[in-house]
ROLODREN-991439 format. One record per atom (N, C-alpha, C, O): residue number from 1; z, x negated, y; atom name. Coordinates in nm, 3 decimals. Layout:
! residues N
NUM / Z / X / Y / CA
...
//
This chain:
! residues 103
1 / 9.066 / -13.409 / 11.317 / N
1 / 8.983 / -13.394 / 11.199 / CA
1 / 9.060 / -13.312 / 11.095 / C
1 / 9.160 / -13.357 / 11.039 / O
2 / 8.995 / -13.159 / 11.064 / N
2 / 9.041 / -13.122 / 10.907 / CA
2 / 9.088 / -13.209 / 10.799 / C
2 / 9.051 / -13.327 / 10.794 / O
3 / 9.173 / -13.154 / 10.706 / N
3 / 9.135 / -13.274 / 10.571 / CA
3 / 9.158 / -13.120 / 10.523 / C
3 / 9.193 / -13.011 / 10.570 / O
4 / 9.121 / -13.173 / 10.410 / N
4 / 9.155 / -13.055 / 10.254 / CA
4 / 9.346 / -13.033 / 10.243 / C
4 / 9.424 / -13.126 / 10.222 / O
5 / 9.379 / -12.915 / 10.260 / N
5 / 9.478 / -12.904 / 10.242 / CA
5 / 9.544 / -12.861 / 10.050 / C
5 / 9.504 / -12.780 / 9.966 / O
6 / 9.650 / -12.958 / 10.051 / N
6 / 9.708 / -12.958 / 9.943 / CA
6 / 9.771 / -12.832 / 9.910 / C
6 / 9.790 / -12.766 / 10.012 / O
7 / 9.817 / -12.767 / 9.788 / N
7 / 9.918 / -12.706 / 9.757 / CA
7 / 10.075 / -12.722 / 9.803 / C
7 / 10.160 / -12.634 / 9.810 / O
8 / 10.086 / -12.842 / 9.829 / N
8 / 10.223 / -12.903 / 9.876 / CA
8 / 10.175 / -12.879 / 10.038 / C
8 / 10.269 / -12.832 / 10.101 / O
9 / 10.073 / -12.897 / 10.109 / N
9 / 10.078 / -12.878 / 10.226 / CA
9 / 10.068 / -12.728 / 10.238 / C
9 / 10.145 / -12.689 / 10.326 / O
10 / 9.989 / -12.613 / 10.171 / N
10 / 10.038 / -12.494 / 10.206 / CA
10 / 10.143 / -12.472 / 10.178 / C
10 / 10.187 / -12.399 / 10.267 / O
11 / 10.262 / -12.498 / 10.063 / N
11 / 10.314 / -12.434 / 10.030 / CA
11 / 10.440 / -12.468 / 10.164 / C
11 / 10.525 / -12.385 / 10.193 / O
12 / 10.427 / -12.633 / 10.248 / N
12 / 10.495 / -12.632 / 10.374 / CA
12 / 10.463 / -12.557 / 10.447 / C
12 / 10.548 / -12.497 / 10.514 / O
13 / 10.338 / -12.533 / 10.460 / N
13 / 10.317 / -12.399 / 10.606 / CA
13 / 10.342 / -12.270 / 10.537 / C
13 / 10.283 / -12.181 / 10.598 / O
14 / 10.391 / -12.235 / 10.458 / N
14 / 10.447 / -12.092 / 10.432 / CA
14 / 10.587 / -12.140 / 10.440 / C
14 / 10.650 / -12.052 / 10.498 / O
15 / 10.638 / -12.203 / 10.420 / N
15 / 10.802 / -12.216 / 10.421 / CA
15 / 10.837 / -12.250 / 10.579 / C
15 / 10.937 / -12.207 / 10.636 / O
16 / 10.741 / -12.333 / 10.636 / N
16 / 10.741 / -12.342 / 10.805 / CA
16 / 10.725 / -12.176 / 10.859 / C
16 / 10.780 / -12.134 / 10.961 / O
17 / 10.675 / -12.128 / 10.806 / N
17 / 10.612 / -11.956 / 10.852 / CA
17 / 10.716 / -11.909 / 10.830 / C
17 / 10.785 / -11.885 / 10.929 / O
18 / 10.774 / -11.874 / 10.697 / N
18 / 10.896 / -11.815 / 10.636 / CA
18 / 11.015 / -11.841 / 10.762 / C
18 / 11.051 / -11.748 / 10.833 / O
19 / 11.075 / -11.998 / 10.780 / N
19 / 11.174 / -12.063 / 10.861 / CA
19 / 11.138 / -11.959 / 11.022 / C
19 / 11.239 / -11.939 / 11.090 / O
20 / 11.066 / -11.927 / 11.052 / N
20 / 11.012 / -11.885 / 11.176 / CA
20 / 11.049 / -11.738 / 11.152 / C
20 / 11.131 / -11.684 / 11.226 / O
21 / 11.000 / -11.683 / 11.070 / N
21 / 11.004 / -11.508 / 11.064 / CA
21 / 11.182 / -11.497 / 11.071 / C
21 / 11.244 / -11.414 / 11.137 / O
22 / 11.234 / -11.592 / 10.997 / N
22 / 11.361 / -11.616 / 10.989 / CA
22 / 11.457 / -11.594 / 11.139 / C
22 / 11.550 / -11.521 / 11.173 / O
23 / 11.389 / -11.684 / 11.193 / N
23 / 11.479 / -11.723 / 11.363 / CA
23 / 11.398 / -11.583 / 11.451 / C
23 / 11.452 / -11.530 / 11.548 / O
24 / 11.268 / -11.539 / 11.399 / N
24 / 11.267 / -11.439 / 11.530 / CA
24 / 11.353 / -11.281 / 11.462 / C
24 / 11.424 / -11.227 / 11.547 / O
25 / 11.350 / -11.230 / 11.359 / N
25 / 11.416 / -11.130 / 11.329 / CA
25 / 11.548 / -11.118 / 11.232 / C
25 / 11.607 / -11.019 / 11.187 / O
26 / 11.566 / -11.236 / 11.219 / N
26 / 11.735 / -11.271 / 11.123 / CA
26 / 11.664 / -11.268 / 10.972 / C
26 / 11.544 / -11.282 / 10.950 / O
27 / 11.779 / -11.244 / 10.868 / N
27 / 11.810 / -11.310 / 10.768 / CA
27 / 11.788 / -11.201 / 10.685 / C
27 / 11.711 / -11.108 / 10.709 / O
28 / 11.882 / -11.222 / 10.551 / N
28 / 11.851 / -11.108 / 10.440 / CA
28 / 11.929 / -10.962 / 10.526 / C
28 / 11.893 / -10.846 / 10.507 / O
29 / 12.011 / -10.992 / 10.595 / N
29 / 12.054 / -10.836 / 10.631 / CA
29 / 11.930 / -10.790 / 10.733 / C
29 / 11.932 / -10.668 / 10.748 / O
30 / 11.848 / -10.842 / 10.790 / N
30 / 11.744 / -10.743 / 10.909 / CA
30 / 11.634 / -10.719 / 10.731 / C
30 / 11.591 / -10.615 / 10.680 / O
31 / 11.625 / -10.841 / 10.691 / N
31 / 11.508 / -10.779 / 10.574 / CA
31 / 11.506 / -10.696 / 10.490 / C
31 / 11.415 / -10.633 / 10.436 / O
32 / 11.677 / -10.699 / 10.477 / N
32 / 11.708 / -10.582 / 10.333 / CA
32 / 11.743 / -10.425 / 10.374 / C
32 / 11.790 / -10.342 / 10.295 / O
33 / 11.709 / -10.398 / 10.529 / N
33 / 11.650 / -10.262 / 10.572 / CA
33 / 11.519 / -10.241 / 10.544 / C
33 / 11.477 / -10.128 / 10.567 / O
34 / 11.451 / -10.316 / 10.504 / N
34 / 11.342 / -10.265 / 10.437 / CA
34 / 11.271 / -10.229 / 10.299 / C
34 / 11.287 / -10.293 / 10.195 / O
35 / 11.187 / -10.114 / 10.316 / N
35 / 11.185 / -10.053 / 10.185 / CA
35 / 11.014 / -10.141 / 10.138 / C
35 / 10.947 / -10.218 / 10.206 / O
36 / 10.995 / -10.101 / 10.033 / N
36 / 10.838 / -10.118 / 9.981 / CA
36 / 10.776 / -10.098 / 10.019 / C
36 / 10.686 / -10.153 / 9.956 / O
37 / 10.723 / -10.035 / 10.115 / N
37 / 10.645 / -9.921 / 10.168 / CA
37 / 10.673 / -10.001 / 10.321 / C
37 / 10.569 / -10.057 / 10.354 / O
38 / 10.752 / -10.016 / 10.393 / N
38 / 10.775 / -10.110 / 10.516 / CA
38 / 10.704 / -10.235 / 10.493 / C
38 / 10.626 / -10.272 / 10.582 / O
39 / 10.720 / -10.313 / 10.380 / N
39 / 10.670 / -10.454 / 10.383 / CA
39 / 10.549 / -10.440 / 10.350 / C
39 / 10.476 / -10.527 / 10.397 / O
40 / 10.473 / -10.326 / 10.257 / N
40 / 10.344 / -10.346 / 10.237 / CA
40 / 10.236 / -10.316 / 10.397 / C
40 / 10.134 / -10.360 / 10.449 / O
41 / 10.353 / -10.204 / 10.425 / N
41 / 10.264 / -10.250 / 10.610 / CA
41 / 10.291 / -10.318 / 10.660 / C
41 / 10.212 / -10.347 / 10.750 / O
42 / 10.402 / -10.390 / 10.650 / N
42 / 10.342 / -10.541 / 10.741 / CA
42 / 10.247 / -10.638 / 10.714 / C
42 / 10.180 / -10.713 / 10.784 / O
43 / 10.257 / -10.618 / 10.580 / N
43 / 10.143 / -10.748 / 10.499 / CA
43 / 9.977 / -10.667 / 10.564 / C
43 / 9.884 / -10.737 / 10.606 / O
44 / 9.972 / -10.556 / 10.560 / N
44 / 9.833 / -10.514 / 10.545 / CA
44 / 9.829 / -10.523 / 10.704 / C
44 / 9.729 / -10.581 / 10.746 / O
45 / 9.892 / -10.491 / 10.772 / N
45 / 9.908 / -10.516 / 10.954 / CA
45 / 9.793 / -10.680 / 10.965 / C
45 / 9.683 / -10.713 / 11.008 / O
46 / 9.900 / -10.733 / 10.903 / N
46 / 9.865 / -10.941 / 10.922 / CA
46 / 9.687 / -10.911 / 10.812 / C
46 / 9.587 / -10.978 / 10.837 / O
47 / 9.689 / -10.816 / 10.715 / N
47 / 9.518 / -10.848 / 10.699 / CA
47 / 9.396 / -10.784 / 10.768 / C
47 / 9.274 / -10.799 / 10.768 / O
48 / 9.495 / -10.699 / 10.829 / N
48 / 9.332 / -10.598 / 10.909 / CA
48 / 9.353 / -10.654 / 11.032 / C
48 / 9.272 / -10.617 / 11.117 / O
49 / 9.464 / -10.758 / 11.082 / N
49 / 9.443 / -10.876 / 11.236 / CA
49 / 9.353 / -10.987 / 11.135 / C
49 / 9.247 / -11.008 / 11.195 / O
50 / 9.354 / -11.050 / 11.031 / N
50 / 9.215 / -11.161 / 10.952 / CA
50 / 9.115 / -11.074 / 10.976 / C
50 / 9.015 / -11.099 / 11.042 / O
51 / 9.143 / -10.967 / 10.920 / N
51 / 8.990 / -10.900 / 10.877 / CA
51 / 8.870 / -10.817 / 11.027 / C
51 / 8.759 / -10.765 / 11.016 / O
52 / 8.958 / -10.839 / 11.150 / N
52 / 8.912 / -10.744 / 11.247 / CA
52 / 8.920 / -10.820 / 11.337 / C
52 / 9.005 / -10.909 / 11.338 / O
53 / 8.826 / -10.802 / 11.442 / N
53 / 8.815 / -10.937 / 11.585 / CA
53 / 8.964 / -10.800 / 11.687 / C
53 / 8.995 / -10.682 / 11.675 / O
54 / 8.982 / -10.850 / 11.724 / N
54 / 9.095 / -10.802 / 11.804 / CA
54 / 9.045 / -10.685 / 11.912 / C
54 / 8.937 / -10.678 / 11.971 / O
55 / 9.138 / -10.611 / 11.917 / N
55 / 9.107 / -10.442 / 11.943 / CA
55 / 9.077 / -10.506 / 12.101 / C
55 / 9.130 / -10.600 / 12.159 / O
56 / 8.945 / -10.391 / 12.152 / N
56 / 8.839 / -10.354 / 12.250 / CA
56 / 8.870 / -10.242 / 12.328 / C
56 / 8.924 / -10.165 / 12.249 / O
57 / 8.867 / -10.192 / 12.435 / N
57 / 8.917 / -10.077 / 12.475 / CA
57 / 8.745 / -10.052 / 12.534 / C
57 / 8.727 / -9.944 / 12.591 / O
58 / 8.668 / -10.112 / 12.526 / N
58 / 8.503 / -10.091 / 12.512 / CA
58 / 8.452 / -10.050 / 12.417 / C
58 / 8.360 / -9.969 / 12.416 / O
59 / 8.521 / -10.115 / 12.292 / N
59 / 8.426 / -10.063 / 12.178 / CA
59 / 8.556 / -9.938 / 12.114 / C
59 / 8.678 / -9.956 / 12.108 / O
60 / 8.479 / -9.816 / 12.073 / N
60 / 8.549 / -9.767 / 11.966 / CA
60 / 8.573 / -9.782 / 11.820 / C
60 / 8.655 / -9.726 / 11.746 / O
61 / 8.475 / -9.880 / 11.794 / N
61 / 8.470 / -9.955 / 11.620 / CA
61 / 8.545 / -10.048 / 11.648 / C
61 / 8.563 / -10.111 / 11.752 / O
62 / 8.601 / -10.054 / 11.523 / N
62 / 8.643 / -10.204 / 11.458 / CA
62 / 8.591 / -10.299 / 11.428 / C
62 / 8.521 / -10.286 / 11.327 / O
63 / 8.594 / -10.380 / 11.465 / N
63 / 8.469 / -10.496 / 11.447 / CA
63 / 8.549 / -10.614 / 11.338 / C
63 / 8.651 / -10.683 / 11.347 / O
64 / 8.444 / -10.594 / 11.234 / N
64 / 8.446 / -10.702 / 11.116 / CA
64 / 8.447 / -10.862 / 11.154 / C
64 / 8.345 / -10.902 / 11.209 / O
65 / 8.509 / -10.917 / 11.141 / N
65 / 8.472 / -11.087 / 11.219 / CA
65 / 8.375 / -11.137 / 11.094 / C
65 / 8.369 / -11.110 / 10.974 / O
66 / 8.306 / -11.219 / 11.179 / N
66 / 8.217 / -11.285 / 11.096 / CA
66 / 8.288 / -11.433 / 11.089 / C
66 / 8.400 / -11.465 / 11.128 / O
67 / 8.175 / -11.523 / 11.021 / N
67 / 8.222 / -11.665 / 11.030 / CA
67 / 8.193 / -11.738 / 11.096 / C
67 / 8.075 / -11.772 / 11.106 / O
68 / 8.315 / -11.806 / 11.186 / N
68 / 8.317 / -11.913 / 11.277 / CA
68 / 8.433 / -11.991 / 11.281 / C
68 / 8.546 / -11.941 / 11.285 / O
69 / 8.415 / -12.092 / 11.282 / N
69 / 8.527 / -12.232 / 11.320 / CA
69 / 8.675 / -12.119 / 11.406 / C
69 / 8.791 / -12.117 / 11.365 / O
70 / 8.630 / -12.053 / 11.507 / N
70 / 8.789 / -12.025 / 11.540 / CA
70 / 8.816 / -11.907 / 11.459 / C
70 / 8.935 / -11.891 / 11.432 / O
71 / 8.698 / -11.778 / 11.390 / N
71 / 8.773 / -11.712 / 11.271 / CA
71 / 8.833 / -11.758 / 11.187 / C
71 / 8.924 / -11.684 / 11.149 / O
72 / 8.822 / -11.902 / 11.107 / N
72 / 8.845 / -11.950 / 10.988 / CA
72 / 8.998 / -11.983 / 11.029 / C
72 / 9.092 / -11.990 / 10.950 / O
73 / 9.004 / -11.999 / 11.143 / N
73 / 9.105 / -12.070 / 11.158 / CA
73 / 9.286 / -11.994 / 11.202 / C
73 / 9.401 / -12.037 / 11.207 / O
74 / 9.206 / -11.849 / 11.226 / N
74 / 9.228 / -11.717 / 11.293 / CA
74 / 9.292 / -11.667 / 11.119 / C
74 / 9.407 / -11.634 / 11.090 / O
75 / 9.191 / -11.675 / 11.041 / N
75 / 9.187 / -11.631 / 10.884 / CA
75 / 9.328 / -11.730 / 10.802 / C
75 / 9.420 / -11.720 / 10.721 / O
76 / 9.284 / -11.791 / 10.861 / N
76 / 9.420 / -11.903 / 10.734 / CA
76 / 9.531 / -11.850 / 10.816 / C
76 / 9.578 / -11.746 / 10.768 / O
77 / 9.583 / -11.886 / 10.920 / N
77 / 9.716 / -11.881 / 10.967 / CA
77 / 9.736 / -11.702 / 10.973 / C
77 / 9.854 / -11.676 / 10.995 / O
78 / 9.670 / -11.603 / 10.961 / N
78 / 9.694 / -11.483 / 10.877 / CA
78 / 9.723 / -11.469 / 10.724 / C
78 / 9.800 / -11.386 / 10.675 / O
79 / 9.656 / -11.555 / 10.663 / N
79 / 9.716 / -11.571 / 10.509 / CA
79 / 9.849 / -11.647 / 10.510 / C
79 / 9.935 / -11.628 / 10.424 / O
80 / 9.862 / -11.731 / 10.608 / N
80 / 9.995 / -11.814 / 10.548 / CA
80 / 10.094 / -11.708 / 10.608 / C
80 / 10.205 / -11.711 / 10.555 / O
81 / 10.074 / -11.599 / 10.723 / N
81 / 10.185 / -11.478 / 10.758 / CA
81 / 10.220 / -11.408 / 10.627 / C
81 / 10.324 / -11.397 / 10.563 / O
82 / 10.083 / -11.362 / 10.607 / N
82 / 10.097 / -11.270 / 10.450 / CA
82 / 10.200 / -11.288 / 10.307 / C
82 / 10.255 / -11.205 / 10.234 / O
83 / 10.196 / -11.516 / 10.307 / N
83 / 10.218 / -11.523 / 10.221 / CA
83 / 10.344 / -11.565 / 10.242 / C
83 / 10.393 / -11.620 / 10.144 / O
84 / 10.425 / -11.556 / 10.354 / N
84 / 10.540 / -11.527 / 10.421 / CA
84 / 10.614 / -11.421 / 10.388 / C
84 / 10.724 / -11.414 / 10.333 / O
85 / 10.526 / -11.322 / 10.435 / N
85 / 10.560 / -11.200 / 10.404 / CA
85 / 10.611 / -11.146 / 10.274 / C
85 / 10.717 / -11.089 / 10.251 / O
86 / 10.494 / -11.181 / 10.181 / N
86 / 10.519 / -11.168 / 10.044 / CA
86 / 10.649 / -11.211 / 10.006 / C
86 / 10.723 / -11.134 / 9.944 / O
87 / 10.688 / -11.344 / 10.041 / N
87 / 10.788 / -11.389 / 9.987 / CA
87 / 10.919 / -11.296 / 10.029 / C
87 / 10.970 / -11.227 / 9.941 / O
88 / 10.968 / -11.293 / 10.152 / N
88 / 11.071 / -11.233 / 10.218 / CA
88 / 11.040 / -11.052 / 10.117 / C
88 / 11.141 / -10.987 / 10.092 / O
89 / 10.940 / -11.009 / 10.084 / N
89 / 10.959 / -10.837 / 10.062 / CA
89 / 11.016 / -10.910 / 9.947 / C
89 / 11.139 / -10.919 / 9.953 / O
90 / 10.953 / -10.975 / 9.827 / N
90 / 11.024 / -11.010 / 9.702 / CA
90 / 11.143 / -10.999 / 9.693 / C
90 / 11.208 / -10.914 / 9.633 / O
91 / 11.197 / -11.147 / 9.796 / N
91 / 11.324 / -11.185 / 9.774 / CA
91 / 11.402 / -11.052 / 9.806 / C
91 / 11.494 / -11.011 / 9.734 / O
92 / 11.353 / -10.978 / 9.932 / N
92 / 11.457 / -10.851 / 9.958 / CA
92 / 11.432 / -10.769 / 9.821 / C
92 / 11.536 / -10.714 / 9.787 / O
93 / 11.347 / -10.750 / 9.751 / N
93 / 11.337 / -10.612 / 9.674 / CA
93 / 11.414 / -10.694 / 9.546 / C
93 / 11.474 / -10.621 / 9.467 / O
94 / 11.415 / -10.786 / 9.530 / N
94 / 11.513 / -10.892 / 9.436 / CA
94 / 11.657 / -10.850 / 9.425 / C
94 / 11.723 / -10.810 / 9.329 / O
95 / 11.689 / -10.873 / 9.569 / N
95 / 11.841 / -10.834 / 9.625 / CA
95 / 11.890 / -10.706 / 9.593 / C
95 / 12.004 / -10.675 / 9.559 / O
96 / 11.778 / -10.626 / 9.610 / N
96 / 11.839 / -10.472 / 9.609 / CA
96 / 11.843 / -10.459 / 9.468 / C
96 / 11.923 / -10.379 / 9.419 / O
97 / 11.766 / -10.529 / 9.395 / N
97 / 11.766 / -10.446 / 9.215 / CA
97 / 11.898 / -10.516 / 9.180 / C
97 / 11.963 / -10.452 / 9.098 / O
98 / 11.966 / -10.655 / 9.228 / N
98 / 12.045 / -10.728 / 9.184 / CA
98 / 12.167 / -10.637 / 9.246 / C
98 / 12.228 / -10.596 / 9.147 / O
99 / 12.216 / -10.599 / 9.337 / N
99 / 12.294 / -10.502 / 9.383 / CA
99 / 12.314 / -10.372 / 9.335 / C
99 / 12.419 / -10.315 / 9.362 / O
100 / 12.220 / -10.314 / 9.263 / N
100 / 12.165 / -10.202 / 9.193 / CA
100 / 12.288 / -10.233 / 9.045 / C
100 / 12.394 / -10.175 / 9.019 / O
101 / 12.231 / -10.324 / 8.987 / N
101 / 12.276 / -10.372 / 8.877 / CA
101 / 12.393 / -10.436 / 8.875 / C
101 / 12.439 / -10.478 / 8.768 / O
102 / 12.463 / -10.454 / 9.003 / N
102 / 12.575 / -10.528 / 8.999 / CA
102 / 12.686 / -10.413 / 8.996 / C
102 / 12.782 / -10.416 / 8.919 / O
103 / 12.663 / -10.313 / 9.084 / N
103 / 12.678 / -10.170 / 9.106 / CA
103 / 12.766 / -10.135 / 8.984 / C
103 / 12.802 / -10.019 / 8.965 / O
//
């Protein structure tokens, strides 16, 4: 059974998400090769996989998902990547201005 998820419960499944992005591609040194422009495509990568039913080698369109129990469900665990994501470009673009300035 669903329940209503809390703020305290997303904000665990982004830090569970975060802990994960962590162990498959390393730490601040794999993240802090990346520029602004790198992380905003990954974030937009993780919204046009929410926003698009998964590539067709039948169809040549992109197909918009509509709403259903396994989109919705398809849709959240793409936002909690995103909001993964978000965090890690921050913290790296954090690092670099703090290095900048330490400089």
């Amino acid at each position: 059974m669903l329940k209503e998820l809390t703020n305290e419960a997303m904000l665990t499944a982004i830090v569970n998400e975060r802990t994960a992005q962590v162990e498959q591609w390393g730490g601040n040194d794999h993240d802090d090769h990346h520029n602004m422009q790198d992380w905003s495509r990954y974030i937009m990568k993780q919204l046009d996989r929410a926003r698009y039913e998964p590539y067709s080698p039948e169809s040549e369109e992109r197909v918009i998902r509509t709403f259903s129990i396994a989109n919705a469900a398809e849709f959240e665990a793409r936002m909690v990547k995103v909001a993964a994501l978000a965090i890690a470009a921050a913290q790296s673009v954090r690092r670099r201005r703090m290095a900048h300035f330490d400089a």
